[in-house]
C-alpha positions, -999 to +999 in steps of 0.1 A: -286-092+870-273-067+843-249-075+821-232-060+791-238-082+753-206-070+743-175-064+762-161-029+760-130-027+783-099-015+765-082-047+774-108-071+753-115-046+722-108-056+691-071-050+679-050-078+660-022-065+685-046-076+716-056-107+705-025-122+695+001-114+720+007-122+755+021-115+789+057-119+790+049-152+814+029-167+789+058-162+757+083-179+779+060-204+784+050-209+747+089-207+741+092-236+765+066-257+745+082-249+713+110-261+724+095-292+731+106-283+777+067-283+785+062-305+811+032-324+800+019-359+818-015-376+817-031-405+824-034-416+793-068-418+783-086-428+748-106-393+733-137-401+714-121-377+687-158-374+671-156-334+665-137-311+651-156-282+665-176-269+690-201-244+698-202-235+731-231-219+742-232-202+780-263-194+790-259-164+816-282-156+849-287-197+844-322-209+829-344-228+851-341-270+844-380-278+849-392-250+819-369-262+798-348-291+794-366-311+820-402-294+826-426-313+849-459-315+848-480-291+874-499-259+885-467-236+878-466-242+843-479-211+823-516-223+806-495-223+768-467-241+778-483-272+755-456-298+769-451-327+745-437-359+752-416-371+723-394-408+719-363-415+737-380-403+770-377-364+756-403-337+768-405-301+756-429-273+760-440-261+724-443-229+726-411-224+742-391-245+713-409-247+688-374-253+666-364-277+691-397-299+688-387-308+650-354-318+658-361-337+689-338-368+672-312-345+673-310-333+709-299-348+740-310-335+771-286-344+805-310-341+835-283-355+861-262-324+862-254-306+896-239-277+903-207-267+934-223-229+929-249-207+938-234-173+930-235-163+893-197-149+888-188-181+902-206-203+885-200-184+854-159-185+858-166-226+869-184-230+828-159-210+812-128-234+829-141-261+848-121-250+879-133-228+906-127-194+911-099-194+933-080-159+935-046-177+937-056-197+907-073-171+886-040-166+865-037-200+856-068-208+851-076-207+809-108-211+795-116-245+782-118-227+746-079-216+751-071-249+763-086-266+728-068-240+712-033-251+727-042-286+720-053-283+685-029-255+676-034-231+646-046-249+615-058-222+591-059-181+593-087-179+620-075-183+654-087-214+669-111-197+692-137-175+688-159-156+713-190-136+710-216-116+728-187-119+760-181-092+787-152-080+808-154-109+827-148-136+805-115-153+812-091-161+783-062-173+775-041-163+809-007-186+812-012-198+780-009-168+760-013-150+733-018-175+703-048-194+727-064-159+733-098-160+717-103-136+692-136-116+708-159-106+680-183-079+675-218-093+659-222-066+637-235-075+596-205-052+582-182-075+603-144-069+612-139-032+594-105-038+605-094-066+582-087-036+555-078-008+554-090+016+521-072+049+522-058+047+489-082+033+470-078+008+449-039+006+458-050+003+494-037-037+496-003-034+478+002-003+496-003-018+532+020-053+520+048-030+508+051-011+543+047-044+559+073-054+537+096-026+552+085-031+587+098-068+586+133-055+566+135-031+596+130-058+620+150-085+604+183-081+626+159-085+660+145-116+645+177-132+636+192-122+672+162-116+695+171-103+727+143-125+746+122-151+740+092-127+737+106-105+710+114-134+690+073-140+694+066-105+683+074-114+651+054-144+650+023-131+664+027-099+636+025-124+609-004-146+621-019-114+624-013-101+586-028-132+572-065-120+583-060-091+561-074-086+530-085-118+529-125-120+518-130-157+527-122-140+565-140-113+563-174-128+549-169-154+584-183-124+603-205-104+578-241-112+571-270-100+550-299-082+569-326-115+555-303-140+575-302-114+603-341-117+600-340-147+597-329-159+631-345-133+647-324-101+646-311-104+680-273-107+691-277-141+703-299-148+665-266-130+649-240-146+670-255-179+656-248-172+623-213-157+630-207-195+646-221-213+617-199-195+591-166-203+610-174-238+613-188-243+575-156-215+565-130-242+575-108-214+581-092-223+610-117-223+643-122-250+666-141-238+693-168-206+694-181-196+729-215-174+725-227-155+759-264-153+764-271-133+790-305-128+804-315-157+823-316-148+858-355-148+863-364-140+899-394-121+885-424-125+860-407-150+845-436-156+826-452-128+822-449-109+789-450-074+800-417-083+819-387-082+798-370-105+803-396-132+805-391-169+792-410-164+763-385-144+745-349-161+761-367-193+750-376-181+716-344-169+710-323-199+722-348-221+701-349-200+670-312-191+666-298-226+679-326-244+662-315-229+628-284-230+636-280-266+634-305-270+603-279-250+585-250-269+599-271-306+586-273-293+554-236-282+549-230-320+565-210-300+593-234-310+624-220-348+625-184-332+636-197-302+653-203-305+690-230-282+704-233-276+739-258-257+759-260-250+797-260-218+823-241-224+853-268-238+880-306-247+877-338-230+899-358-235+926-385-262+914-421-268+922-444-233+925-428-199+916-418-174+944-436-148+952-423-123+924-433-151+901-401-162+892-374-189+904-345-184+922-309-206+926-308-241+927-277-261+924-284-298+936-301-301+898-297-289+865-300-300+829-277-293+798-285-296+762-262-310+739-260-321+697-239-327+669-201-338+673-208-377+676-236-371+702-267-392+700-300-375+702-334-387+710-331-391+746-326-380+775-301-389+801-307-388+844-341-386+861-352-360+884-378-365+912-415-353+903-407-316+911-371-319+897-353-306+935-330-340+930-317-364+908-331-397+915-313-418+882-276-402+874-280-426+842-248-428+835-215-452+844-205-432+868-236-434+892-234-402+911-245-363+897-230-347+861-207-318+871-188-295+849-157-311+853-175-342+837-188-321+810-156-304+801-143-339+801-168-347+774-162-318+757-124-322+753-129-360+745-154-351+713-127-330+701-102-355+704-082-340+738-067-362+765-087-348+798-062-355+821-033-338+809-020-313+835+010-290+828+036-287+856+061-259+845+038-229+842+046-199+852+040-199+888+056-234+892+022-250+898+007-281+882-023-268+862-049-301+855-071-299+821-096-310+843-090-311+880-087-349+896-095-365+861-061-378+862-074-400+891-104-407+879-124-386+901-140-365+869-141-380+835-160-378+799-200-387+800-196-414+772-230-424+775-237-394+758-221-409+725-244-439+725 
């Protein structure tokens, strides 16, 4: 299954304008909340509050459960796989992670997780919002990342959320508009060459704040009377947008020098990880960062090396980038209040490989990958059956299969987010739930996976 790194549509390029303003829908809506008419309800539930970031990590074409985070033993593995049991019940193949095998006290693996989807836009649509791609619903259906960006609101010149290596159809903001859009990067070591502009020189910087200076004198008399509550946005949008210029502790967020490049590999996914890092250790502002990794749909030669691509370099990739990743993130002290979440959107078939010598789609087991953000590593929660088709232990309170509700639950709770909010007064007049049936108890946060 193809799929672009980098979106490309006119619609998701890079423009300040693009990224913070809205449908009309969505500035009446915002309007409503700052005017305090949002109706809001939950149920009242106590967040774990133990992050105050996340890095959300989708893994694309969805990597197969038993050759990574829950391998079994058996004639299918490759003759180098070298699995290795570790403490906590933990078992990884070596020369897959070999990152991953040294910070096995750090990791938590979730082997009860199922699936509601076997198709790949689906299940790719169910990560990004935890709710499932209903075309009635599509337009009021925000990612989880705008939905952490409404609740934790604007705290520093970086939008709260960040997205890299996406495609045309990652979903955004929607109803919730503008300000909760994410701001969809290019990986690129010059960075944003937008953040300034250096026709004149030198002079470049007073130059562009003296005609912004005249643009807001021109607009003053539509601010003080706006004629809608979306002009009286524009305004607002303009000026969260001006404070990214010129601003080097922004710009240096998305640069990086070609040794760290080579250093986690020189990939998109090794750069997007180092993108990630710096907006979490910049403190600029950004809450939650979604990377894409696209790739893992391996109906064939999924372990042979003359087949691209094969596990040996998704795996490789994944473990070097995410695997540095966090050893950067320990030694800034940033990993204890960074969440890090891994997962594609269902498993594969178990037990021998198809004909093609790959694995195809499996949803009644998968396993996630989680770390930092309050999480306690060195274990592994759930228990699959010897070939890993079912889940025989769901190890967890609530005795049944993991599904992304539950882990979007878990997600929101690290960060502090009451999961069973649900907005009534959007646009279409229907009741939008953070997480659909939490209020009732039907989905809620994975605390076991807090210790």
């Amino acid at each position: 299954m193809a799929r672009r790194n980098c979106c490309s549509s006119p619609e998701h390029t890079i423009s300040r304008r693009n990224l913070l303003f809205g449908s009309a829908q969505a500035a009446a809506f915002l309007a409503a909340v700052r005017r305090g008419d949002a109706e809001i309800s939950s149920a009242g539930v106590q967040p774990r509050g133990t992050a105050t970031a996340c890095i959300f990590i989708t893994l694309n074409g969805a990597p197969s459960h038993v050759d990574t985070w829950d391998p079994k033993d058996g004639p299918w593995n490759p003759p180098d796989a070298n699995l290795q049991q570790y403490a906590g019940g933990v078992v990884l193949s070596q020369r897959l992670f070999p990152n991953f095998s040294t910070l096995t006290s750090d990791l938590l693996f979730v082997r009860s997780v199922s699936s509601w989807e076997l198709a790949h836009d689906r299940g790719q649509f169910y990560t990004q919002t935890a709710h499932p791609s209903n075309p009635a619903f599509i337009a009021e259906s925000p990612n989880i990342g705008a939905v952490v960006s409404y609740e934790l609101g604007k705290h520093g010149p970086l939008p709260p959320f960040l997205a890299l290596n996406v495609d045309s159809q990652f979903q955004g903001a929607k109803f919730l508009g503008g300000f909760n859009e994410p701001l969809i990067a290019p990986v690129q070591s010059a960075g944003l060459t937008t953040l300034q502009h250096n026709y004149y020189g030198a002079s470049s910087q007073q130059i562009f704040n003296q005609k912004y200076a005249m643009l807001r004198q021109l607009d003053a008399p539509l601010i003080a009377s706006p004629y809608s509550d979306e002009m009286a946005a524009h305004a607002t949008f303009y000026d969260s947008a001006k404070t990214l210029m010129y601003d080097p502790r922004v710009a240096s967020v998305f640069q990086f020098s070609s040794d760290e490049s080579s250093r986690y590999g020189g990939t998109p996914f090794g750069c997007a990880c180092i993108v990630a890092r710096n907006a979490v250790q910049s403190k600029l502002g950004i809450s939650f960062v979604n990377i894409v990794y696209d790739g893992w749909d391996t109906h064939v030669g999924m372990f042979d090396p003359s087949y691209s691509p094969n596990m040996y370099g998704l795996c490789n990739d994944l473990d070097r980038g995410v695997g540095l990743m966090m050893k950067d993130l320990k030694a800034s002290g940033d990993l204890g209040t960074t969440l890090i979440v891994l997962l594609g959107e269902f498993g594969r078939t178990p037990g021998l490989l198809n004909a093609q010598g790959g694995r195809d789609h499996w949803k009644d087991a998968m396993s996630i990958c989680m770390a930092g953000g309050g999480v306690r590593g060195g274990r592994a929660i759930g228990k699959t059956a010897a070939l890993g088709d079912e889940i025989v232990d769901p190890g967890w309170s609530g005795n049944r299969a993991i599904f992304m509700e539950d882990i979007a639950c878990t997600m929101y709770s690290a960060l502090g987010i009451d999961w069973t909010k649900s907005i009534a007064n959007t646009p279409s007049g229907r009741v939008f739930e953070y997480v659909g049936q939490a209020a009732t108890g039907a989905f809620t946060s994975v605390d076991e996976v807090f210790g």
